[in-house]
C-alpha positions in Angstrom: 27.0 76.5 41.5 25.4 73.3 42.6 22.0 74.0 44.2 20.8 72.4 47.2 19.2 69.4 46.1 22.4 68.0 44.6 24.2 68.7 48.0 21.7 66.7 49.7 22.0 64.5 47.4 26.0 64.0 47.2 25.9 64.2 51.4 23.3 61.1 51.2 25.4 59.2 49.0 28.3 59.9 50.8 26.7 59.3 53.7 25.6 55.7 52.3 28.9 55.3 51.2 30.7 55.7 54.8 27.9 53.0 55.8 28.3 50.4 53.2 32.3 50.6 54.4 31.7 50.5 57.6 29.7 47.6 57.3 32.3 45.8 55.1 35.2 47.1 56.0 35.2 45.7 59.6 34.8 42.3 58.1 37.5 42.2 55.8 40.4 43.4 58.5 39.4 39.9 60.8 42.7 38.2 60.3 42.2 35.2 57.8 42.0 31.4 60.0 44.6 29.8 58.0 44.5 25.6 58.8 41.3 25.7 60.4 41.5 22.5 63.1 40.0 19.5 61.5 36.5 17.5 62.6 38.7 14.6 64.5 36.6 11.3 63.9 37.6 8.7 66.9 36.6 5.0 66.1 36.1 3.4 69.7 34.9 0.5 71.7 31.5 1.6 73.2 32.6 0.7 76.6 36.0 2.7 76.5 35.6 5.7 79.2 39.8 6.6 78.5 38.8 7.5 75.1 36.2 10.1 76.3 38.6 11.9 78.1 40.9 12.0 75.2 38.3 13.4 73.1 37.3 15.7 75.9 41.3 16.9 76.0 40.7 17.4 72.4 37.6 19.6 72.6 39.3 21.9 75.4 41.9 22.3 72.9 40.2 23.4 69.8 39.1 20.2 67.9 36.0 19.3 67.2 35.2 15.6 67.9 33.1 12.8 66.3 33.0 9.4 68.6 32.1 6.3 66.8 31.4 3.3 68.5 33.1 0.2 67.2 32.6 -3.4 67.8 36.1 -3.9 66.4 39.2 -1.6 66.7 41.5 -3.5 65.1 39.3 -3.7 62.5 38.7 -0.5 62.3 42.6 0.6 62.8 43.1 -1.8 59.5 40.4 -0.2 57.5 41.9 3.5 57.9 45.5 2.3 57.4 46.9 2.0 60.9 49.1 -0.7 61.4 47.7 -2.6 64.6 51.7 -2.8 65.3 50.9 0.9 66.8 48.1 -0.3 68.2 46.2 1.7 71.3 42.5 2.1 72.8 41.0 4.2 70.0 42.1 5.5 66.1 41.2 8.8 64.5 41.2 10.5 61.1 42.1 14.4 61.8 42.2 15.5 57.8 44.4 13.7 55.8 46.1 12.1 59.3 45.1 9.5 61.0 46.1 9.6 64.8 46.5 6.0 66.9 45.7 6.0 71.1 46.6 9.1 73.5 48.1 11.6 71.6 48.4 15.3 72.7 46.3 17.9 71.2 49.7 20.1 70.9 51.4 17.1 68.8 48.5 16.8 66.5 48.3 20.9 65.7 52.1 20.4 65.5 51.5 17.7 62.6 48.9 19.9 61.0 50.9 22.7 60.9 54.3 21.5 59.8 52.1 19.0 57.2 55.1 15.6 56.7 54.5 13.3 54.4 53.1 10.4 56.6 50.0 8.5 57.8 49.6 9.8 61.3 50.9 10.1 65.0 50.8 7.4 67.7 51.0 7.1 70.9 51.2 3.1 71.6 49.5 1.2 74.0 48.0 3.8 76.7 50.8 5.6 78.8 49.6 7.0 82.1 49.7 10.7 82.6 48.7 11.0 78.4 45.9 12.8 77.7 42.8 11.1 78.4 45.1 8.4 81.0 46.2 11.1 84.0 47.5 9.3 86.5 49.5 10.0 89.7 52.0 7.5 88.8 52.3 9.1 85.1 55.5 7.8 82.9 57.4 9.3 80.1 56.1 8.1 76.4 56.8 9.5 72.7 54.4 10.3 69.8 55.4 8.6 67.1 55.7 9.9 63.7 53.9 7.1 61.0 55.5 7.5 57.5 54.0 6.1 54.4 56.2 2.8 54.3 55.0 2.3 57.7 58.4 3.3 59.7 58.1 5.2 62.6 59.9 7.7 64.3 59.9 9.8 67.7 57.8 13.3 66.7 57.6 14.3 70.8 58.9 13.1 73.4 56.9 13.3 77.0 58.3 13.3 80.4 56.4 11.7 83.5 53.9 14.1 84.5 54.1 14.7 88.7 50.7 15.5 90.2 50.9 18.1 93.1 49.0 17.5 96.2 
């Protein structure tokens, strides 16, 4: 027969046990974050208020957002591998990707998740009614796809956006 000291004993360890799980256990059933969103770095003229607003449509979205103010976006386009025949407002580097002008946070996560073999999305010149350029007088644009020989293809279409009054 066990006396009562080792009961105490084994209820106190037992006792510690049920802690120490509970305290770990809870932890280790949060679902794992698999393809955390990327810091997006956005290299900008310091005057540009349209790229603000597409960094702020970025943030309400998820990202994480880095503005740098350039004195030369072309410059800086060229530098991260953009070709300036995609040209827009702004260029990012999301991860490996880098992302030209006013491109939806959707299309970007949609890029991260299905992971193509390319440079980046773009979104050419600055549409209105794309993120960042809402405008009552919106018009349909696609995000282009940017493969590694430079080629480009349509990722997403986007109709004309109407605003309700």
């Amino acid at each position: 027969m066990k006396s009562i000291n080792q009961i105490k004993r084994i209820v106190l360890r037992s006792l510690a046990l049920c802690i120490a799980l509970g305290v770990v256990l809870p932890g280790m059933a949060q679902p794992i974050r698999q393809g955390s969103l990327p810091v997006v770095d956005v290299y900008k003229s310091p005057q540009c208020g349209c790229c603000k607003a597409w960094a702020e449509h970025l943030q309400k979205n998820g990202f994480t957002v880095i503005l740098h103010d350039v004195d030369d976006v072309p410059a800086a386009r060229k530098k991260l591998g953009m070709s300036n025949r995609f040209g827009s407002c702004h260029t990012a580097k999301a991860g490996e990707y880098l992302v030209e002008g006013h491109v939806p946070a959707a299309d970007i996560k949609r890029l991260l998740k299905e992971h193509p073999e390319a440079i980046g999305l773009a979104v050419p010149s600055m549409p209105p009614g794309s993120p960042g350029m809402e405008s009552d007088r919106s018009v349909p644009y696609d995000t282009l796809l940017i493969m590694t020989g430079g080629d480009a293809r349509v990722f997403a279409h986007h109709a004309a956006t109407t605003t309700v009054k």
